[in-house]
C-alpha positions in Angstrom: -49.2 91.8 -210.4 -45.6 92.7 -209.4 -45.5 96.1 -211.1 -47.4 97.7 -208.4 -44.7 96.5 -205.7 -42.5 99.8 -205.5 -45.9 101.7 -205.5 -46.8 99.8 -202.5 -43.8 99.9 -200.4 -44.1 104.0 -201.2 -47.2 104.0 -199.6 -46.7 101.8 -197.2 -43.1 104.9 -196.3 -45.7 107.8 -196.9 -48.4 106.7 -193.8 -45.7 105.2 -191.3 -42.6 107.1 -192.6 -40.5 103.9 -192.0 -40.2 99.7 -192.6 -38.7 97.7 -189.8 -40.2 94.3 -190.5 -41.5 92.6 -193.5 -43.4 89.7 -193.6 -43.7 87.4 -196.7 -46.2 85.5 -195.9 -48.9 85.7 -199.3 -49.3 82.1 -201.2 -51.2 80.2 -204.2 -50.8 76.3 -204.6 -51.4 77.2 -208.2 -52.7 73.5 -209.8 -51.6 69.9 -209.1 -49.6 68.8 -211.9 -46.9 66.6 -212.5 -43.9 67.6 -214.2 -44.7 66.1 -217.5 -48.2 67.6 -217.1 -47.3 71.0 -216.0 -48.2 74.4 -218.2 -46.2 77.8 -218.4 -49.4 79.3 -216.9 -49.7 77.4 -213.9 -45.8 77.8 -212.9 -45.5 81.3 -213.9 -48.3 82.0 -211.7 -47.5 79.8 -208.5 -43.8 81.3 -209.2 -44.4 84.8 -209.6 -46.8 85.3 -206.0 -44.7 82.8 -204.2 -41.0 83.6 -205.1 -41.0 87.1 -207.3 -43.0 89.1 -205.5 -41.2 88.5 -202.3 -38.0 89.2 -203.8 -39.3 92.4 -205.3 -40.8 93.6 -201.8 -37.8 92.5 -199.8 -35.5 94.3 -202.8 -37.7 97.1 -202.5 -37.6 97.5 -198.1 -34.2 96.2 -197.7 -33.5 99.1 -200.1 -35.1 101.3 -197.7 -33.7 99.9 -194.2 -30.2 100.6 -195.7 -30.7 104.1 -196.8 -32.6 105.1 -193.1 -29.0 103.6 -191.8 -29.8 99.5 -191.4 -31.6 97.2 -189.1 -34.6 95.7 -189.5 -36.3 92.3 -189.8 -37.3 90.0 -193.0 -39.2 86.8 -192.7 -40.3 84.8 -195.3 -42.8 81.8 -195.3 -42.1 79.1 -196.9 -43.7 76.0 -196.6 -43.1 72.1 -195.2 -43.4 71.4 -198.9 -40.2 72.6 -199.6 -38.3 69.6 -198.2 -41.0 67.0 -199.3 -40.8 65.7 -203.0 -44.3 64.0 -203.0 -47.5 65.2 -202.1 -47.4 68.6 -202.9 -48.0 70.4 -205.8 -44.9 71.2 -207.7 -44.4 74.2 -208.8 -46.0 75.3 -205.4 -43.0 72.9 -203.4 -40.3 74.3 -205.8 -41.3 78.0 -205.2 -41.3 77.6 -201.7 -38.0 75.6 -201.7 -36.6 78.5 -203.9 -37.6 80.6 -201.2 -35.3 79.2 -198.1 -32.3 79.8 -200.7 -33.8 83.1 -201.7 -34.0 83.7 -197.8 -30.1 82.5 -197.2 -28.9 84.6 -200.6 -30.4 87.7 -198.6 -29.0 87.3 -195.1 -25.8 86.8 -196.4 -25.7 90.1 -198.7 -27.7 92.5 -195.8 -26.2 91.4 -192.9 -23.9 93.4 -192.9 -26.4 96.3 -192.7 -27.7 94.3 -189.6 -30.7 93.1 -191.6 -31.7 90.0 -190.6 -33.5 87.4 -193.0 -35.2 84.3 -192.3 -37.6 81.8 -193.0 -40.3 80.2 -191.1 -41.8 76.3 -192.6 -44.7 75.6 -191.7 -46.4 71.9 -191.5 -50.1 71.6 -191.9 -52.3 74.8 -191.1 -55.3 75.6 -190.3 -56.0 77.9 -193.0 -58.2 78.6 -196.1 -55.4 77.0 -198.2 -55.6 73.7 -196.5 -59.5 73.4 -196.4 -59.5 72.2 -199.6 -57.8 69.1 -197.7 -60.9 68.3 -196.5 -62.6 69.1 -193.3 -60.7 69.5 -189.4 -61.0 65.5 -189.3 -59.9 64.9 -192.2 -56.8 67.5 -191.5 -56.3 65.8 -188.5 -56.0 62.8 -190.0 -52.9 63.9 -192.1 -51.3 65.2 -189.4 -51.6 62.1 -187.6 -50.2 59.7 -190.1 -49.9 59.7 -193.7 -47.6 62.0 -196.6 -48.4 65.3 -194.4 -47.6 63.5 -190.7 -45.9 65.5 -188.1 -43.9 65.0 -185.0 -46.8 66.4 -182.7 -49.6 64.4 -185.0 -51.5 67.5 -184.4 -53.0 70.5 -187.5 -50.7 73.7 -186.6 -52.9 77.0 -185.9 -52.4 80.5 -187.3 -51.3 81.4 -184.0 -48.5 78.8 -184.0 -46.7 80.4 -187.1 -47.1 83.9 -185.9 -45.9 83.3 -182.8 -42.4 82.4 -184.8 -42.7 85.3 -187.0 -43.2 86.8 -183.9 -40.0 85.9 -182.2 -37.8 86.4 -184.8 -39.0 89.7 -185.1 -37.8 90.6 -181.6 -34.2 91.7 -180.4 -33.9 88.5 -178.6 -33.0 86.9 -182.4 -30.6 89.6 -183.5 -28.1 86.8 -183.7 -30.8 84.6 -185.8 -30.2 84.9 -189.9 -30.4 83.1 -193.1 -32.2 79.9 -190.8 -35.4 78.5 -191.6 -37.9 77.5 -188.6 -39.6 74.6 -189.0 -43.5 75.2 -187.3 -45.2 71.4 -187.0 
């Protein structure tokens, strides 16, 4: 529930007395329905963890990094499903495209507070999301060849996507805003 957002980011000031980086990174698929088929539930859902609440929290801390005089870090995840227009459930591909523009919209309004925003897109993961795919074969498999094929034909790990978060995170990509990483 997004009510309990500014509570959050007020406890999160109270223990560590400052933000520097927030990570967007929470995410539902919500059902796999077509556009004729889908209901108000199912999109208000997959819409509201995937796109609202990250604009609430990055609202919220970029609200924060301004007032304690600027700089600071924002990095949302979207998905490889944002550029694909098959094989994917929609509203789960339209909240994450909605997110890269979201993520642009924001890096063009904070950087001039030396807030930098991006986006990181991540193929197929290893992850409790994408077990529902079917087994690490079976992942494979889609990675290889097939609607969810990437360029290395191999499953991306955890690791691999925090790694990126973790460079843009770093001074090294103070001159890195309002792009979106793609991560295999």
């Amino acid at each position: 529930d997004t009510k309990h957002i500014p509570e959050a980011v007020a406890k999160v000031l109270e223990q560590f007395g400052r933000i520097d980086i927030l990570v967007n990174c929470a995410g539902v698929t919500g059902k796999f329905q077509s556009l004729l088929e889908i209901d108000n539930e199912n999109w208000d859902f997959v819409h509201t963890v995937n796109l609202k609440a990250p604009m609430l929290l990055m609202q919220h801390v970029a609200r924060h990094m301004i007032d304690r005089g600027g700089g600071g870090r924002i990095i949302n995840i979207s998905s490889s499903s944002a550029f694909r227009a098959r094989n994917s459930p929609m509203a789960y591909a339209t909240s994450k495209a909605a997110i890269v523009q979201l993520t642009r919209c924001a890096a063009a309004e904070l950087g001039r507070y030396d807030i930098n925003v991006n986006a990181i897109a991540p193929g197929i993961t290893a992850t409790a999301m994408t077990r529902a795919l079917g087994n690490a074969e079976a992942l494979d498999g889609l990675a290889a060849s097939g609607p969810l094929e990437n360029l290395f034909h191999r499953v991306s790990q955890p690791e691999d996507v925090a790694a990126a978060i973790l460079f843009l995170s770093l001074p090294g990509s103070r001159q890195i805003t309002g792009q979106t990483i793609h991560t295999s």
